[in-house]
VOBA-1610 file (N, C-alpha, C; in pm, whole numbers, padded with zeros to 5 digits, always signed):
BEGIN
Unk+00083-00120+00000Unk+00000+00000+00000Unk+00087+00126+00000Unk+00183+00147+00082Unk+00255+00239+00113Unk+00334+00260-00040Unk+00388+00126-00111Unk+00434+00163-00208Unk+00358+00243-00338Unk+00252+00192-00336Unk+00144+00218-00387Unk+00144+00384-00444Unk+00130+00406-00262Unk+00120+00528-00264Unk+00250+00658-00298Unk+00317+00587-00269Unk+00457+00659-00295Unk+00495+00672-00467Unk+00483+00556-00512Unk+00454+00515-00692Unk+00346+00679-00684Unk+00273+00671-00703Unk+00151+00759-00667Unk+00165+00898-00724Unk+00260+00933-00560Unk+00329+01074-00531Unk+00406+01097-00638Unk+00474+00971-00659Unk+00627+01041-00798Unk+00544+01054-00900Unk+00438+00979-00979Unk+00363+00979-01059Unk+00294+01183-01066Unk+00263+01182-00945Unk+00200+01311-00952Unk+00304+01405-00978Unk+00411+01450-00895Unk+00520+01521-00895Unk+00572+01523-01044Unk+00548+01383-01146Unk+00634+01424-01255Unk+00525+01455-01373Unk+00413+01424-01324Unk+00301+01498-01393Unk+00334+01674-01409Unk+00311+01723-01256Unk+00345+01874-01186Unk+00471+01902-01271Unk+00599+01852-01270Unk+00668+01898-01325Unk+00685+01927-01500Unk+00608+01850-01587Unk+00572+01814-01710Unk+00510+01939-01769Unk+00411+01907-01667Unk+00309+02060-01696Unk+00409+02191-01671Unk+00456+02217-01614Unk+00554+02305-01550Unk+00637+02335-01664Unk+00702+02238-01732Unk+00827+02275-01833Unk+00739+02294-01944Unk+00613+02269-01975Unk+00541+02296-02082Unk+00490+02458-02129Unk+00521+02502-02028Unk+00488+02648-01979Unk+00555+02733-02055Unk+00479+02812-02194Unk+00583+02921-02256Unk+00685+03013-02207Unk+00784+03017-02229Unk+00864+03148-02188Unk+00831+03265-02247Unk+00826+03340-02151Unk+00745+03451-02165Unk+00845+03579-02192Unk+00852+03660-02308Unk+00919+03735-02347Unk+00824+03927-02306Unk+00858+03999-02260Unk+00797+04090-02240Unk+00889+04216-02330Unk+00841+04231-02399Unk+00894+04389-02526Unk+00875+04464-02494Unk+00887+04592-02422Unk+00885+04718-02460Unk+00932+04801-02496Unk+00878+04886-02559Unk+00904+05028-02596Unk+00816+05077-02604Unk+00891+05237-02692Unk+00818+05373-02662Unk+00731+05448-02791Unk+00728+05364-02923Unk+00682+05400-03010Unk+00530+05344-03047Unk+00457+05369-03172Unk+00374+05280-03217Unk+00438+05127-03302Unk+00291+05086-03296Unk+00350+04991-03406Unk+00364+04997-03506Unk+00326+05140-03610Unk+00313+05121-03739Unk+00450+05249-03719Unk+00539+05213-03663Unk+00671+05307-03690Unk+00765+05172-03726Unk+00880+05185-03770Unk+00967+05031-03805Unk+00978+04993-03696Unk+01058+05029-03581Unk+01052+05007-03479Unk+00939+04887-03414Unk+00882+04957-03412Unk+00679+04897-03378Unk+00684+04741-03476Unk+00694+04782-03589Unk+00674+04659-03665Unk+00785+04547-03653Unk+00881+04598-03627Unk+01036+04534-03617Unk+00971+04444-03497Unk+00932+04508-03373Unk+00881+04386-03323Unk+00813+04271-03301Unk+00724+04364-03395Unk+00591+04261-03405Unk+00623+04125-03485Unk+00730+04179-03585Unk+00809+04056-03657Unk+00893+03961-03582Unk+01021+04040-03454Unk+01044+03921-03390Unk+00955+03840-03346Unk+00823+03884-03258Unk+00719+03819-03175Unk+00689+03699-03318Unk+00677+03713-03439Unk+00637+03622-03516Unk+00720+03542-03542Unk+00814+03577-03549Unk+00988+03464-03587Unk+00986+03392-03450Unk+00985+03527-03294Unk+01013+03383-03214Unk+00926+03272-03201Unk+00839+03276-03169Unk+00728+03193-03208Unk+00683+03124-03241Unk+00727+03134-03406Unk+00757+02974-03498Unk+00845+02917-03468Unk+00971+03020-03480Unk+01088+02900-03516Unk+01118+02828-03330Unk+01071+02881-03232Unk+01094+02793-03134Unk+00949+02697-03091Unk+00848+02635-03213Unk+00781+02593-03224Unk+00671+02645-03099Unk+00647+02766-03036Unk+00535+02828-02899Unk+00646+02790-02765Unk+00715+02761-02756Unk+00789+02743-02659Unk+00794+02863-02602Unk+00802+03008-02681Unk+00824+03105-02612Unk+00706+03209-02679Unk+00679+03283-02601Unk+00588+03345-02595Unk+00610+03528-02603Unk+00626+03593-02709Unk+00650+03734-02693Unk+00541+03824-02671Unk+00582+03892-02577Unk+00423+04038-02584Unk+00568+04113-02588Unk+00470+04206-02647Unk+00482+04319-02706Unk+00400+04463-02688Unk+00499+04548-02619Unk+00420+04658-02533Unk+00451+04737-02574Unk+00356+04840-02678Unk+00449+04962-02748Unk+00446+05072-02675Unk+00440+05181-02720Unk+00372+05322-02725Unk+00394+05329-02571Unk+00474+05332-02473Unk+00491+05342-02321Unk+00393+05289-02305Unk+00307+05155-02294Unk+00211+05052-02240Unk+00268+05077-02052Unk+00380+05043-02079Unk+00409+04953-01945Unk+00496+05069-01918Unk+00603+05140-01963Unk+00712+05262-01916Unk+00758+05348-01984Unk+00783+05443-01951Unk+00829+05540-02027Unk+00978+05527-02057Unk+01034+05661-02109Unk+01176+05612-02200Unk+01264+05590-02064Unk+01250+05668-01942Unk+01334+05702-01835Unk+01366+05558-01721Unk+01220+05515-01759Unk+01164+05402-01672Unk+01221+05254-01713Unk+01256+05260-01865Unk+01283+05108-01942Unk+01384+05020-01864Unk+01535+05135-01848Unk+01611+05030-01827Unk+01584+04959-01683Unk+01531+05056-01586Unk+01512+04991-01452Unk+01445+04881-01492Unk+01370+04880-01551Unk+01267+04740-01544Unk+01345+04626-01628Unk+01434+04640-01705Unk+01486+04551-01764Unk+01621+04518-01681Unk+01700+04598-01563Unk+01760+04506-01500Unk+01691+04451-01349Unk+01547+04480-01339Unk+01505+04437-01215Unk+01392+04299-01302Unk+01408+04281-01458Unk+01341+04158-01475Unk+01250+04134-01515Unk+01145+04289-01474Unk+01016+04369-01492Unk+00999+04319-01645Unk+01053+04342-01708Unk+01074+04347-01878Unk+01160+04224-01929Unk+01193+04192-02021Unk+01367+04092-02022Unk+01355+04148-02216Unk+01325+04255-02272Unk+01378+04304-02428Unk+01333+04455-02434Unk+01409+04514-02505Unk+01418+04671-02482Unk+01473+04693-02640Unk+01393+04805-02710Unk+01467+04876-02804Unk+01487+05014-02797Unk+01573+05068-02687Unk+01580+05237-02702Unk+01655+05307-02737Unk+01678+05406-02761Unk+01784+05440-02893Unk+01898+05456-02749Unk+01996+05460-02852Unk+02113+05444-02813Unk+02190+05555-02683Unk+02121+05691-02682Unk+02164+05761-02563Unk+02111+05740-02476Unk+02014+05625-02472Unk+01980+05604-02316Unk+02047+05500-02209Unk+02169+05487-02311Unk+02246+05373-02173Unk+02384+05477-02090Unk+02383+05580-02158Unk+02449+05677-02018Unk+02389+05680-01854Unk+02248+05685-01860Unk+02247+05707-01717Unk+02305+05549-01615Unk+02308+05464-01703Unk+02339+05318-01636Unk+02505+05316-01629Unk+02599+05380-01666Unk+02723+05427-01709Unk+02789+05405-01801Unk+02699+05440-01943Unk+02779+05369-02068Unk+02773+05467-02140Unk+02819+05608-02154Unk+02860+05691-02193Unk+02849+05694-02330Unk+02937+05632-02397Unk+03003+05577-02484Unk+02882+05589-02612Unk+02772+05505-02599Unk+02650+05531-02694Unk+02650+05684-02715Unk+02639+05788-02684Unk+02621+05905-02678Unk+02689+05945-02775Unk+02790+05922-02804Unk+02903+05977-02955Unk+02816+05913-03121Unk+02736+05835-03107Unk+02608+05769-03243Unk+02553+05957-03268Unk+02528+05996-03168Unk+02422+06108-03152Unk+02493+06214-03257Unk+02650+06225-03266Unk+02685+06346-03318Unk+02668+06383-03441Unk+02681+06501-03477Unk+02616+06563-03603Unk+02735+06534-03692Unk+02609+06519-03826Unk+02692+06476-03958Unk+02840+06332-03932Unk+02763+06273-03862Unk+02929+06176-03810Unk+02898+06068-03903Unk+02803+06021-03956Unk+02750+05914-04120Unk+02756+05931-04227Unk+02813+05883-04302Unk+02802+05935-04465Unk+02678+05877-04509Unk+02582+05901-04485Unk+02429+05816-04490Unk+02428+05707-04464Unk+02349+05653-04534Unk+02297+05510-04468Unk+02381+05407-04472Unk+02482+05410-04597Unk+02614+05313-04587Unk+02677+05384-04537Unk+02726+05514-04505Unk+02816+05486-04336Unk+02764+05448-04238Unk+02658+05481-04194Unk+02587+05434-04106Unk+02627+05275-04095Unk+02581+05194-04168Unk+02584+05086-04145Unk+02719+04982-04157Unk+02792+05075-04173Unk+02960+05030-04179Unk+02981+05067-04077Unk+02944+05147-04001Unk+02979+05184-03858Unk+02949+05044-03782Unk+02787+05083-03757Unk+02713+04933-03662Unk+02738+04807-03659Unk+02779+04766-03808Unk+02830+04614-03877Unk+02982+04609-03812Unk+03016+04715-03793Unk+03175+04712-03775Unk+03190+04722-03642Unk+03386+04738-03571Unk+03389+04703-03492Unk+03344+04801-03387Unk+03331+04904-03467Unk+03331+05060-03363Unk+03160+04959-03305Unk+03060+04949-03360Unk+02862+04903-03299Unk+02930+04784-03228Unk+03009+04727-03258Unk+03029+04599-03214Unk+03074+04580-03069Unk+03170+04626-03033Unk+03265+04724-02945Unk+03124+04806-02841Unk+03063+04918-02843Unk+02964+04954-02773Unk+02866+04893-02735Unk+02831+04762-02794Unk+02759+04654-02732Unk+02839+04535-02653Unk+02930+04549-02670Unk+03020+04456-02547Unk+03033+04506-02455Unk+03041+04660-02441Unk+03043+04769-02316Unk+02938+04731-02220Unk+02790+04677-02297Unk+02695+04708-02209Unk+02724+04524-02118Unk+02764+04449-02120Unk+02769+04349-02050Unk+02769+04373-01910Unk+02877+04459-01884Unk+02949+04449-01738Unk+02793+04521-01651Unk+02723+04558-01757Unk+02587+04590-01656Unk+02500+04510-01663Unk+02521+04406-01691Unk+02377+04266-01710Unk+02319+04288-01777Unk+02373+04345-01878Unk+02261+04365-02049Unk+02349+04336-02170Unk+02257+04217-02238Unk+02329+04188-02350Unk+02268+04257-02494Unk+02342+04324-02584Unk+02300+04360-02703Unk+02273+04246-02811Unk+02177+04246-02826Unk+02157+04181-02958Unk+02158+04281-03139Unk+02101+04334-03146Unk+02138+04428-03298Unk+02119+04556-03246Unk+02132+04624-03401Unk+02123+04774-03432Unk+01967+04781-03494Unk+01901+04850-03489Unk+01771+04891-03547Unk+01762+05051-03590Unk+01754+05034-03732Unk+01792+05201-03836Unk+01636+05259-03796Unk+01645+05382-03778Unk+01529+05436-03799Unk+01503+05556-03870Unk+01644+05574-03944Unk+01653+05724-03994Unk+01757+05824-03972Unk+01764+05932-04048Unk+01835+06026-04006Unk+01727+06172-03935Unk+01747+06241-03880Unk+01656+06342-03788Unk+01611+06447-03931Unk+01503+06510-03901Unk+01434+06604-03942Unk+01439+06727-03808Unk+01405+06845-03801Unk+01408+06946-03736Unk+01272+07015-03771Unk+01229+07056-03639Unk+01125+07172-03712Unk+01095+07250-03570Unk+00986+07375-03638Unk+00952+07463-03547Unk+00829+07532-03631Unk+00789+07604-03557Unk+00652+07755-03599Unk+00777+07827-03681Unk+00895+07862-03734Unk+00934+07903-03853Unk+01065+07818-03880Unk+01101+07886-04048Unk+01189+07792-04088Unk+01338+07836-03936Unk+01388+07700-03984Unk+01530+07681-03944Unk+01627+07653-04095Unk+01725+07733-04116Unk+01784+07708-04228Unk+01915+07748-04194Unk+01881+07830-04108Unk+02085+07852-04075Unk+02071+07865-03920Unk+02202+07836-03893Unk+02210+07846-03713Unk+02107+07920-03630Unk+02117+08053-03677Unk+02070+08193-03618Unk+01929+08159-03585Unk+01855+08071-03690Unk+01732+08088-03674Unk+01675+07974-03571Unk+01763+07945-03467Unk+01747+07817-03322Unk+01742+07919-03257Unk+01780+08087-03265Unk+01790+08125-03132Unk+01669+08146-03010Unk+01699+08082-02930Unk+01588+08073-02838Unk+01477+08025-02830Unk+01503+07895-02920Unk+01374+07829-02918Unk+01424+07740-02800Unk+01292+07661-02812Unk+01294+07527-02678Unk+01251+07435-02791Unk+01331+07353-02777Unk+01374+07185-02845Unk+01353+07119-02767Unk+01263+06986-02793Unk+01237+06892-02769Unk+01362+06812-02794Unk+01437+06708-02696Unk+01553+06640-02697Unk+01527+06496-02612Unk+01560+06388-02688Unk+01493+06273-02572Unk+01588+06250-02465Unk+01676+06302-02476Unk+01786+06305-02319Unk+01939+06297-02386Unk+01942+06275-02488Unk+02096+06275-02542Unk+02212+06365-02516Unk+02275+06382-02426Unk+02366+06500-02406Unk+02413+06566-02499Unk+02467+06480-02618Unk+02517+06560-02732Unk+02412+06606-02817Unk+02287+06605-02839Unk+02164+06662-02863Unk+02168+06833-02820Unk+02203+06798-02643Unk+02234+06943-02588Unk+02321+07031-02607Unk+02426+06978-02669Unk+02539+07008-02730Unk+02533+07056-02841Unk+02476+07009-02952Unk+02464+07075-03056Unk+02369+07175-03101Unk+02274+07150-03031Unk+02104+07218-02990Unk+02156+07392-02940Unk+02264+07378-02810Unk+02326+07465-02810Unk+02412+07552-02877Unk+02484+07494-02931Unk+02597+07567-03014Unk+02471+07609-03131Unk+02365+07628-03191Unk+02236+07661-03255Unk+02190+07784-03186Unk+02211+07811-03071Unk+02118+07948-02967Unk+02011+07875-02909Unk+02004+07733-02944Unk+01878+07710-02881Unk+01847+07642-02716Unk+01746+07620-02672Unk+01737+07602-02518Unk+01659+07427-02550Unk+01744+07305-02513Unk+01698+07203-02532Unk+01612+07174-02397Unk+01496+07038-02443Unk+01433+07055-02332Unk+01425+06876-02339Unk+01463+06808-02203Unk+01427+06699-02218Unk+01267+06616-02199Unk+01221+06546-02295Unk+01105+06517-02232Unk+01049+06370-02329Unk+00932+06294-02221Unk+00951+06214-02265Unk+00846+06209-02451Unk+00903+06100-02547Unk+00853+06065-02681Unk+00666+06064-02621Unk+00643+06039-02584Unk+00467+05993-02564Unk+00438+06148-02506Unk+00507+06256-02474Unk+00461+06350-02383Unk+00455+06481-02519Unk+00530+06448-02651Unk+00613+06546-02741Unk+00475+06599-02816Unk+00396+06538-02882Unk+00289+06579-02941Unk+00155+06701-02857Unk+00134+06699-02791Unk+00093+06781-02685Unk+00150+06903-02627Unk+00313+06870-02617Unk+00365+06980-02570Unk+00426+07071-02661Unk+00395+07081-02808Unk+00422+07116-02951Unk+00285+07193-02953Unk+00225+07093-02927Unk+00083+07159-02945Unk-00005+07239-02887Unk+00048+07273-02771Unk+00017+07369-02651Unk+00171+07497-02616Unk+00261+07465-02708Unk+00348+07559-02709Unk+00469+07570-02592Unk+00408+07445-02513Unk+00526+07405-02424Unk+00709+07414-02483Unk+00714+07338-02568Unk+00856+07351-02684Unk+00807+07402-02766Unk+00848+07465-02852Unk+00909+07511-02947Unk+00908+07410-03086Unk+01020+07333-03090Unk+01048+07232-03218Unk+01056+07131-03117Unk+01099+07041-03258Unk+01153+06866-03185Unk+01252+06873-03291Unk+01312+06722-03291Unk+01387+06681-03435Unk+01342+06487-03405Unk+01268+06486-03532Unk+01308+06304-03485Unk+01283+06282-03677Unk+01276+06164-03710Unk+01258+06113-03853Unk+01130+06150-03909Unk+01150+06120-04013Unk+00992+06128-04081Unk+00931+06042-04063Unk+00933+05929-04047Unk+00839+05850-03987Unk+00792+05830-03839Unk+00853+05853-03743Unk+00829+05928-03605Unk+00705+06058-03670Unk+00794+06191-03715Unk+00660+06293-03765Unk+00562+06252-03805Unk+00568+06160-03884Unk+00430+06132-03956Unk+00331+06054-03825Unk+00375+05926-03777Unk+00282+05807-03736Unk+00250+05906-03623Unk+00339+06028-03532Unk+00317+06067-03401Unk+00226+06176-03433Unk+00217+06234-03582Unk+00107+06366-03618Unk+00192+06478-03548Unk+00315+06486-03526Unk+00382+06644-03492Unk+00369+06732-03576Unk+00395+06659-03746Unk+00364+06767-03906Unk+00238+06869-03811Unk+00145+06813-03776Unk+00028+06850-03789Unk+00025+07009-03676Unk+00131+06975-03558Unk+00118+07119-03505Unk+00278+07180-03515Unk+00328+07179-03645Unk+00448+07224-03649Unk+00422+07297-03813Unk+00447+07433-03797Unk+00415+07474-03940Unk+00569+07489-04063Unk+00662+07457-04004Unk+00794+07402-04084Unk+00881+07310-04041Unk+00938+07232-04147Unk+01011+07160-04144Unk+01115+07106-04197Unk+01250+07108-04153Unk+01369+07062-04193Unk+01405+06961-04225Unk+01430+06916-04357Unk+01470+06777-04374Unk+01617+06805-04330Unk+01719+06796-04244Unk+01825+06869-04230Unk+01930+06719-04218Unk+01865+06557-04206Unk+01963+06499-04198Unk+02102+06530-04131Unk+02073+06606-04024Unk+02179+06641-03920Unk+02240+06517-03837Unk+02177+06446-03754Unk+02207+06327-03682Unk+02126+06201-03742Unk+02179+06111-03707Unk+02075+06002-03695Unk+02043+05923-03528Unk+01943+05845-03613Unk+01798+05831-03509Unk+01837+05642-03507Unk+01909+05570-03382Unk+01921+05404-03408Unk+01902+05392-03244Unk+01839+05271-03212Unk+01834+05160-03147Unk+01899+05036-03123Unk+01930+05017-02981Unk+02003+04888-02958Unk+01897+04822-02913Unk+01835+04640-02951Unk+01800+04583-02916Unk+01868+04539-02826Unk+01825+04529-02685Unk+01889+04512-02567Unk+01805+04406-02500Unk+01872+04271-02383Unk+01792+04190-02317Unk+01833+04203-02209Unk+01799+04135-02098Unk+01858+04106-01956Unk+01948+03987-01957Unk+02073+04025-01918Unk+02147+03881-01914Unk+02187+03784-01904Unk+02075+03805-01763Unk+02073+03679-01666Unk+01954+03601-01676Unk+01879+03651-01763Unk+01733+03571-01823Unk+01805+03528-02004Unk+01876+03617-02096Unk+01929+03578-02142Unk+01993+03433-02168Unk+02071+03424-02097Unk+02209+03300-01997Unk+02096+03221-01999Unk+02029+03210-01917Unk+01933+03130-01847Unk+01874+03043-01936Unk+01839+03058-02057Unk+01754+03011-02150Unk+01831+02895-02212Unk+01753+02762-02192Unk+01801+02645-02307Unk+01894+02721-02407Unk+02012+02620-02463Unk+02074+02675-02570Unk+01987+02684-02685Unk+01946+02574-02709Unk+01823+02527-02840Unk+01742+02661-02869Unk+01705+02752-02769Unk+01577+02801-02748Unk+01638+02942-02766Unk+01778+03003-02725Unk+01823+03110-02718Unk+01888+03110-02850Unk+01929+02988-02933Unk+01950+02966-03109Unk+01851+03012-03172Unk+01760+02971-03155Unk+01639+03022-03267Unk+01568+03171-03223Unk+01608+03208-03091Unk+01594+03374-03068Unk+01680+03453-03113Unk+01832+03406-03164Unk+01866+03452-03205Unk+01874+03475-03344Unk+01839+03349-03426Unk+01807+03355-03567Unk+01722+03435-03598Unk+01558+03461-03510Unk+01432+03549-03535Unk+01496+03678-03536Unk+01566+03707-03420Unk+01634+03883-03439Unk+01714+03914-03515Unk+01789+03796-03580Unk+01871+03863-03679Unk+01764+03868-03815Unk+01687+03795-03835Unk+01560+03823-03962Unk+01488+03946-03931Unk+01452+03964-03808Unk+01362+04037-03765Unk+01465+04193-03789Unk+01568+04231-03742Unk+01665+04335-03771Unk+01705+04338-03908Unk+01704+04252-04007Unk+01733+04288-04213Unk+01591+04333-04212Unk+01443+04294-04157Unk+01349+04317-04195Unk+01329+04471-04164Unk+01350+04524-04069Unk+01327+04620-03956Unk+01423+04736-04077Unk+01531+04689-04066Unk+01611+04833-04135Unk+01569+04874-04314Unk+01530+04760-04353Unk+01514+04724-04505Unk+01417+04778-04509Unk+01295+04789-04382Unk+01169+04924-04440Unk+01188+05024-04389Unk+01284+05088-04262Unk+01261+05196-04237Unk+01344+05306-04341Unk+01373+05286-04396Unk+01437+05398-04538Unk+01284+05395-04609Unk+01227+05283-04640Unk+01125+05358-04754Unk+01028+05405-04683Unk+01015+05382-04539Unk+00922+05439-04448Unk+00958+05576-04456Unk+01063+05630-04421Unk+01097+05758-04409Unk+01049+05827-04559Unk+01090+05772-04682Unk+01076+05846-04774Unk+00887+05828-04810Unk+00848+05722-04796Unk+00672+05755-04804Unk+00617+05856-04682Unk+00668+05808-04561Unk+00616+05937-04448Unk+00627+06070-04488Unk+00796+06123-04565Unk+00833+06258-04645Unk+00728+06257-04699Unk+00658+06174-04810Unk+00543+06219-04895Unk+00431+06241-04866Unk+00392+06183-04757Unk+00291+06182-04680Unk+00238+06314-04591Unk+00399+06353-04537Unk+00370+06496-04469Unk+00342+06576-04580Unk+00423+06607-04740Unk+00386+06673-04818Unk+00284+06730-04828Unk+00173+06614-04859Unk+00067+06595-04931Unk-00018+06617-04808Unk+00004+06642-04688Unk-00123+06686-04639Unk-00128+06823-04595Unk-00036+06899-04684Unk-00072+07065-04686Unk-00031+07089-04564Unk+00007+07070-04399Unk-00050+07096-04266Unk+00123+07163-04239Unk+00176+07140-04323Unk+00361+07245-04306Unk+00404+07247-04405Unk+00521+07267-04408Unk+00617+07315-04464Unk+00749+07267-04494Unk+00787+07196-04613Unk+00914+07114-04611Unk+01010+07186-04660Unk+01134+07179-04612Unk+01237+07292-04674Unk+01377+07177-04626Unk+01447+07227-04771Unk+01554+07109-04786Unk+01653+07256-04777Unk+01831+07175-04725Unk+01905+07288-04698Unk+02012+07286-04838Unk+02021+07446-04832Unk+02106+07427-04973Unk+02257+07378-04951Unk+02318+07322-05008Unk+02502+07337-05019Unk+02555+07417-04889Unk+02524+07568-04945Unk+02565+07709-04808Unk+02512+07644-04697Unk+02373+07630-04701Unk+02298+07629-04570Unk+02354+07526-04503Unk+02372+07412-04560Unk+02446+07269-04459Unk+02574+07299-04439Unk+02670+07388-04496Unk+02800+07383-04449Unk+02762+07510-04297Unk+02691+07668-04347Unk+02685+07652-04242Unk+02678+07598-04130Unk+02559+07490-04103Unk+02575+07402-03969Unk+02684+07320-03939Unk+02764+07251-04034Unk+02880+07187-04027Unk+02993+07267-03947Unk+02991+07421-04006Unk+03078+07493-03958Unk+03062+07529-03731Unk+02902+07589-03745Unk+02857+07593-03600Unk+02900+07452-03546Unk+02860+07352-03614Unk+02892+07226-03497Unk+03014+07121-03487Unk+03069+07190-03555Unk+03229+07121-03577Unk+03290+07118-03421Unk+03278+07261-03326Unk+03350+07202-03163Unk+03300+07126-03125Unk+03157+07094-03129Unk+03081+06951-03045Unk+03173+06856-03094Unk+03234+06826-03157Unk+03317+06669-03139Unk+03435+06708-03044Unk+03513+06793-03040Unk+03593+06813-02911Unk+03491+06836-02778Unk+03401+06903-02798Unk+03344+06901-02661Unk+03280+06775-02616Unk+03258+06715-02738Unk+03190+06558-02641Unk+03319+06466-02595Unk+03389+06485-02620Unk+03516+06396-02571Unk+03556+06411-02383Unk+03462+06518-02347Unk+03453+06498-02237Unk+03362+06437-02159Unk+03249+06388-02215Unk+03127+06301-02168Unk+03150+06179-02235Unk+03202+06110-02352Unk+03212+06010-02378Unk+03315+05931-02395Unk+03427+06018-02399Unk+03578+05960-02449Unk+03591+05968-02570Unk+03712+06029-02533Unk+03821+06063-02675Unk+03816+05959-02816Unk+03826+05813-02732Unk+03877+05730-02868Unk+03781+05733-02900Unk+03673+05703-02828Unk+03516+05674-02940Unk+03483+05783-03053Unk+03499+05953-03032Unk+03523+06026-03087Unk+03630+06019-03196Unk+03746+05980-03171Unk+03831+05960-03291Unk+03787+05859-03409Unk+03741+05713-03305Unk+03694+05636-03405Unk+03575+05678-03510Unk+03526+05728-03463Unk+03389+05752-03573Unk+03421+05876-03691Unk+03477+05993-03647Unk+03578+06098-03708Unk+03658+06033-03860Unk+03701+05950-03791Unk+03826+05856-03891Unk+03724+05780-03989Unk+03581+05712-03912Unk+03518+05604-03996Unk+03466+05701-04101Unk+03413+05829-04061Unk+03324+05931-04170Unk+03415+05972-04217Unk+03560+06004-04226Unk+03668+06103-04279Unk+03640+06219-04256Unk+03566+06245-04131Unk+03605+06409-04086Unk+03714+06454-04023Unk+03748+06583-04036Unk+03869+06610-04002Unk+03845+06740-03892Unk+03826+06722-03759Unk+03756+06800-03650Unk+03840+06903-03633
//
């Protein structure tokens, strides 16, 4: 009888445990955009890659548009667990002490989209995501979202005409840096808060992509706009490391295969996103598009040429040299 019962107990226990390992792993996404920005969709595509290819084993949600946190709020929750995947652009791993992202931010430092992506592919992106380890966050890719647009209630076409506005800046120091050396007064605040405070006259301008302008409706309370391709606008897909680690090898293989599909997919539309969003703001009459001439862009080149010596004191020198050398500027 006793054996019986003991047979029984293990019987139950390996039932309990069966059920137990059957249990999806649960992936929690957030960010700060919509879904119909690349970004937005970029995820919605891993959630579909992981999914299949680890036959439901794992389970992604996906929390856009600050669902669950704002931009300030992400990383806490992703090293307390809250979260375990993050895509936020790249100046937000200074406050955790990684400086270093902050030099992506500087003006004109890409020769477009193939420098850009000779940068990230290379060792300089490669290199700034090994940085983030020593804080329990592992990088997985780069996610393109563009180069920045600028705008305000009048044109901006040469330095002079920043003076004294209030700029919208999502926290990037060198944002403040260059925003400044412009006359202008940057203001940090969060992406979900920007449309409202444009629109009630709180700031002044913003600068983010055309597809940000478009899906967020800023065109709509901004009566000009700069295609000025001044900085660009990228994301590190970021996880927790110790949920990372943690995961079957089998299972953390095919998460990694989905993000690398899911990142060719992600960058491969946000260029034609940007250029249909450009057409899009066009065509609905509600501003003003103004491209800078030859003069007009060297002016700014000329105003923001000290920001690369001055950021060498918030991010370090070499990172500054390296990127200098990768664009062939000569500071």
């Amino acid at each position: 009888m006793q054996r019986r019962t003991a047979l029984s107990a293990m019987g139950l226990a390996l039932a309990s445990h069966h059920a137990f390992a059957q249990q999806p792993i649960v992936i929690k996404f957030s960010h700060v955009v919509t879904d119909d920005t690349p970004k937005g969709k970029g995820a919605l595509k891993f959630k579909e890659l992981a999914e299949k290819y680890t036959g439901g084993r794992v389970k992604v949600e996906v929390y856009p548009n600050s669902t669950l946190y704002k931009d300030k709020e992400e990383l806490d929750a992703l090293n307390s667990g809250s979260v375990q995947m993050l895509a936020p652009s790249t100046a937000k791993f200074r406050p955790i002490g990684v400086p270093e992202f902050e030099a992506m931010d500087l003006p004109f430092i890409f020769n477009g989209e193939e420098g850009y992506y000779k940068t990230v592919d290379g060792p300089i992106g490669g290199g700034l995501l090994k940085r983030l380890e020593a804080k329990g966050i592992t990088g997985l890719a780069y996610w393109d979202n563009g180069f920045h647009m600028v705008s305000a209630n009048r044109p901006l076409l040469l330095p002079a005409d920043f003076q004294g506005l209030k700029i919208r800046i999502s926290g990037s120091k060198i944002a403040d840096l260059y925003f400044r050396k412009m006359g202008a007064l940057p203001q940090i605040m969060a992406f979900s808060e920007v449309y409202h405070a444009l629109q009630t006259g709180v700031v002044d301008g913003c600068e983010n992509t055309p597809s940000n302008y478009w899906t967020q409706k800023f065109h709509e309370v901004q009566k000009h706009i700069t295609v000025s391709n001044h900085a660009h606008l990228q994301y590190a897909v970021v996880t927790n490391s110790k949920f990372w680690n943690g995961l079957p090898g089998d299972v953390r293989g095919q998460l990694t295969k989905a993000m690398a599909e899911a990142t060719r997919y992600t960058n491969s539309i946000a260029k034609q996103e940007n250029v249909d969003a450009l057409e899009k703001i066009k065509a609905s009459g509600k501003t003003t598009l103004h491209y800078l001439t030859p003069q007009q862009r060297n002016a700014w080149v000329v105003a923001l040429k000290p920001v690369y010596h001055e950021a060498e004191a918030r991010v370090g020198k070499q990172v500054v040299d390296d990127l200098l050398k990768s664009a062939g500027i000569v500071a």
